[in-house]
N, C-alpha and C positions, 0 to 999 in steps of 0.2 A: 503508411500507417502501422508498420510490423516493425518497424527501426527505433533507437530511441540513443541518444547520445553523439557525439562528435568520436574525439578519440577512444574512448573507454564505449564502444556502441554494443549495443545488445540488438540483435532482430527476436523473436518470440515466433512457434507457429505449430499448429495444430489447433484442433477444436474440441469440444469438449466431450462430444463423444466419437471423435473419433479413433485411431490404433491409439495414438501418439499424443504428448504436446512438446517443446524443448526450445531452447535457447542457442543460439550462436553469439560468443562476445568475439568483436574485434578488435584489440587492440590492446588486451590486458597484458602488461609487465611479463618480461620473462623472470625466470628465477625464484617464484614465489613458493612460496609452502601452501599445495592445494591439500586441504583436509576436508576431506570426504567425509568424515564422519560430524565434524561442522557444518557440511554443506546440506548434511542429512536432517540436521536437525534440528536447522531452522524449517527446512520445510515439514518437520513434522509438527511443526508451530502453527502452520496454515493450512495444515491437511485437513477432508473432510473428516467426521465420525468420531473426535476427537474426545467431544464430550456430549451429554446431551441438549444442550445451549447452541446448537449447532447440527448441520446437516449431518443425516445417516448414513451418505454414501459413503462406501468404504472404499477407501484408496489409501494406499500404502504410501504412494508418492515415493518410489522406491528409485535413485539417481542415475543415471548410469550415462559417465563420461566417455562420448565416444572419439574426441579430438581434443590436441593440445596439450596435453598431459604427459612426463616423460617422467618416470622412478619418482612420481610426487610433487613434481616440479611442472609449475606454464612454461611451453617453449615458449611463447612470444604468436604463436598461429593463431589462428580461431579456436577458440576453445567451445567446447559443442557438448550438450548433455541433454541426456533424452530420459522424459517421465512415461511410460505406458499408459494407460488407461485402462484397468483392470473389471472396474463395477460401475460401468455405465448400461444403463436400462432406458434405449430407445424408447420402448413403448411408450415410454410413460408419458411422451409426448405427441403420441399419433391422432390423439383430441385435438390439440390445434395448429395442427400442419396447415389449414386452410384457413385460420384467425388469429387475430391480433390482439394479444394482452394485453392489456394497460400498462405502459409506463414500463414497456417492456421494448428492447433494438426492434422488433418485429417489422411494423409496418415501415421504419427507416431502411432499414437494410433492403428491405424487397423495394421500396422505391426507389431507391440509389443504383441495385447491383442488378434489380428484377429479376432476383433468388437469393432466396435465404435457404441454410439449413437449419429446422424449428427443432433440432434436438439439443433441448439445452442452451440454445439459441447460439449453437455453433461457435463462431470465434467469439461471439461480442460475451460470451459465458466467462464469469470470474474466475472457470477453469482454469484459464489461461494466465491466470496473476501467479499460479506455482514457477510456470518458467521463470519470471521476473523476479519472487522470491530464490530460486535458484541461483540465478546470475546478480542478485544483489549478494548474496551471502560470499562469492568471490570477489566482491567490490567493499565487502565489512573486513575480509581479509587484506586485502590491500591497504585499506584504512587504516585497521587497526598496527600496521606496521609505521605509519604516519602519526600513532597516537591518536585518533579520531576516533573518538565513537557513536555511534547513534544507537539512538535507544527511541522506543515510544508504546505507550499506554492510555487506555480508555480512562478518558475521565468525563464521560458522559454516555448514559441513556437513558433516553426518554426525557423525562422531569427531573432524574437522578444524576446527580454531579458530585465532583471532589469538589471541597471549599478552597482549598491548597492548591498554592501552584507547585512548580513541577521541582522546586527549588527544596524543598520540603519533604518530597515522596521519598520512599527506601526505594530506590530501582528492583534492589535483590526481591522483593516482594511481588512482582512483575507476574511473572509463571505462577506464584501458589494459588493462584484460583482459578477457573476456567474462563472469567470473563479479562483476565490481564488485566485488573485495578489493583495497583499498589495500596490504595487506601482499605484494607481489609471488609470494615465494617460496613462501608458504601458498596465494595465490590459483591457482598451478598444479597443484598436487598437489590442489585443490579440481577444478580442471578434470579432473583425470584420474580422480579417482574418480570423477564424474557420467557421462565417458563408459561408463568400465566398467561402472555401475550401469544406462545406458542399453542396452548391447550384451546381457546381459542380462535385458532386459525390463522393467526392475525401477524402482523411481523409490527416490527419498531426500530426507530435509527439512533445513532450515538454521537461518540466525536472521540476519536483519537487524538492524543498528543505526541508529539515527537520534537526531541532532543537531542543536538548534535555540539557533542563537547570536543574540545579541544583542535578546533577549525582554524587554518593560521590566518595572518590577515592575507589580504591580496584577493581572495579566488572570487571569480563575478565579474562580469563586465558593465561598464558603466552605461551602457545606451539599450540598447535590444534582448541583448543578455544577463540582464540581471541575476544575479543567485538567488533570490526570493522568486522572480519569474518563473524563473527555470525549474524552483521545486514548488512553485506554484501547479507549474503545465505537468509537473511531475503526478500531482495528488489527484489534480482534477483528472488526471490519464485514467486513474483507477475506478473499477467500477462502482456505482452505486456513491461516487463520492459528492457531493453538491456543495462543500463550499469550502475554502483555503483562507487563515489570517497569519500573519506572522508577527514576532514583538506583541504591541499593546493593541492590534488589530483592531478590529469594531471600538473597541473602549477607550484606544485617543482619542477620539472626535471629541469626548467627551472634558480631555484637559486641556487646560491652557498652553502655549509654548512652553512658558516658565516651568512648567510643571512638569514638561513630556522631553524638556533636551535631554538627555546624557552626558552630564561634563564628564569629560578627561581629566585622569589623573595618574600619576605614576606611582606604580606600585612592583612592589619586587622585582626591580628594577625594566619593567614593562609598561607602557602607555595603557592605560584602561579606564573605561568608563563608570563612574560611581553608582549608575542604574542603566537599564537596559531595555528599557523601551524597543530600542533600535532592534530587537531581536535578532542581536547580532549581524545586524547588515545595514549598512549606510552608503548612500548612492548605488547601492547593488554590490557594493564589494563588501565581502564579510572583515570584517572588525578586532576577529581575536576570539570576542566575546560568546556565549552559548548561542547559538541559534535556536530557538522553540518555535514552533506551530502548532497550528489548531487545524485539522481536517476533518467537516460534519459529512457522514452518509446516511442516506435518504432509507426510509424502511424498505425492507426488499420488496421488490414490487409484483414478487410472486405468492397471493395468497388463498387458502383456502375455498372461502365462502366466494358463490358463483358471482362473478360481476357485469354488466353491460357493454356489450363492444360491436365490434363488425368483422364479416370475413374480408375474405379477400376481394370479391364483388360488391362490397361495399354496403351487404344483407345484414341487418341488426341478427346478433347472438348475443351468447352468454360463454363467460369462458371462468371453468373456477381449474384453481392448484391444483398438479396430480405429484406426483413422485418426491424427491426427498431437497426442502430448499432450507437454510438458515431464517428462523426468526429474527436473527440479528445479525448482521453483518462484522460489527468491530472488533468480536474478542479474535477472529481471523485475520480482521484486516491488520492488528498491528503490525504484524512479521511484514505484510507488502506495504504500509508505507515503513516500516526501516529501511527495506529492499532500494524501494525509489530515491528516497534519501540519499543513499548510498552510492546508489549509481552515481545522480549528481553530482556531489563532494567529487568520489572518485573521477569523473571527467573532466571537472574544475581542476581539481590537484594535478593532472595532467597536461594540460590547459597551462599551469603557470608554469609548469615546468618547462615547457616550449617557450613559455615568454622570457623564462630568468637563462 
């Protein structure tokens, strides 16, 4: 459950309050150019405290590569990088060491393992998406030496959407708000429901998009391993995430064949499709074409006002929010799904390179 990848594999470990959390990759390229201060800075994309749209815990999220690295360069080893955990506040959760939040790992974890740690809710804590954020940002570097980029942006919370697909948005626009909506005028009226929703007590969910340009054909396999699967089981990996479309997702159903193929045609002196429905993947192998998806997560399920539940003897309580959570999940999540993104491409690109 701690592994995630074939060649390019990442393990994740630590909890969320405890010393540590970090990353071991196995199998990244030798020779690369590791920029640490890239690496820093994606995760200051996903860090808590960021803005006020967002949890107060303050964490630096500060890198420090302890393997693999030689004058700048991946030897080819494990490459290994450790976050500390600086402002984590146990207490805040000694209310319900003995009870199960709603819609929260609790009572899973204790039935599975027959112990949990309840601070923070230990490993199953979104804590742990930094590591993954970390070891994608050496897997963007990889990429982007392949010409691949992945990019992704909120275009949904609550009731509030872009009208625009993603063909349309300025990327560069990305970062200038807090909530990561390229469409300016939507992205503030996002911002203000979440406050409200915050003031409140209350949380609310969104939907991320992500965009992976310049993918070559080949990568995916055609049976079990699908490229759509694979960043399927990637999205749904992530916390708080409930549901993955790719291409024309939900809204095929909707067209005819006529309407929804993709013809071929050849253009600058490349085979390409005149629409893309396929979202750049056909029988599971990618196309050329952009890849886009759609990932909805669920409002966080830790909130203020007191709710109905049970302890651990199975005695009706009340369990309400203590210490410092995200009203919203997605202006965070987009840096971890770029990350997972990433990863994938990057194991695939690997992947064909053993086949060619």
């Amino acid at each position: 459950m701690n592994s995630f990848g074939r060649l390019f594999k990442i393990t994740t470990f630590g909890e969320s309050h405890g010393k540590a959390i970090g990353v071991t990759i196995d199998g990244c390229p030798p020779g690369m150019t590791i920029d640490e201060v890239f690496i820093q800075a994606e995760l200051a994309r996903r860090r808590p405290g960021q803005s006020a749209i967002v949890t107060q815990r303050k964490e630096a999220d500060e890198m420090e590569i302890l393997s693999g690295v030689f004058e700048g360069k991946s030897t080819g080893t494990p490459l290994m990088m450790l976050i500390k955990n600086k402002d984590a506040r146990s207490k805040d959760y000694s209310h319900i060491s003995g009870k199960y939040r709603p819609s929260h790992a609790d009572f899973t974890y204790q039935e599975k393992y027959g112990f949990r740690d309840y601070r923070g809710g230990g490993r199953s804590s979104a804590r742990e998406t930094a590591a993954r954020v970390a070891a994608g940002a050496i897997a963007k570097l990889f990429l982007r030496d392949q010409g691949i980029k992945v990019t992704a942006y909120v275009s949904q919370v609550g009731d509030l959407s872009c009208s625009s697909d993603y063909k349309s948005m300025d990327f560069s626009l990305i970062e200038n708000t807090a909530i990561r909506c390229p469409d300016l005028a939507i992205a503030e009226q996002m911002i203000d429901l979440i406050k409200t929703i915050k003031k409140q007590g209350d949380t609310i969910g969104g939907v991320v998009t992500g965009v992976i340009q310049g993918c070559p054909v080949g990568l995916g396999e055609p049976v079990f391993d699908k490229l759509h699967a694979v960043l399927g089981n990637a999205m749904l990996g992530i916390n708080a995430c409930k549901g993955f479309e790719y291409g024309s997702g939900f809204d095929g159903v909707t067209m005819r064949g006529s309407e929804h193929n993709d013809i071929f045609e050849k253009k600058e002196e490349k085979i390409k499709t005149t629409t893309n429905f396929s979202g750049g993947v056909q029988g599971g192998i990618s196309n050329g074409m952009d890849i886009y998806f759609r990932t909805a997560f669920k409002p966080v399920a830790t909130i203020i006002p007191a709710q109905q539940s049970v302890d651990v003897k199975g005695e009706a309580t009340t369990v309400s929010g203590k210490g410092r959570h995200d009203p919203c999940v997605v202006p965070r999540a987009v840096p971890i799904v770029e990350a997972m993104a990433a990863l994938v491409i990057a194991d695939f690109v690997l992947l064909q390179r053993r086949i060619g």
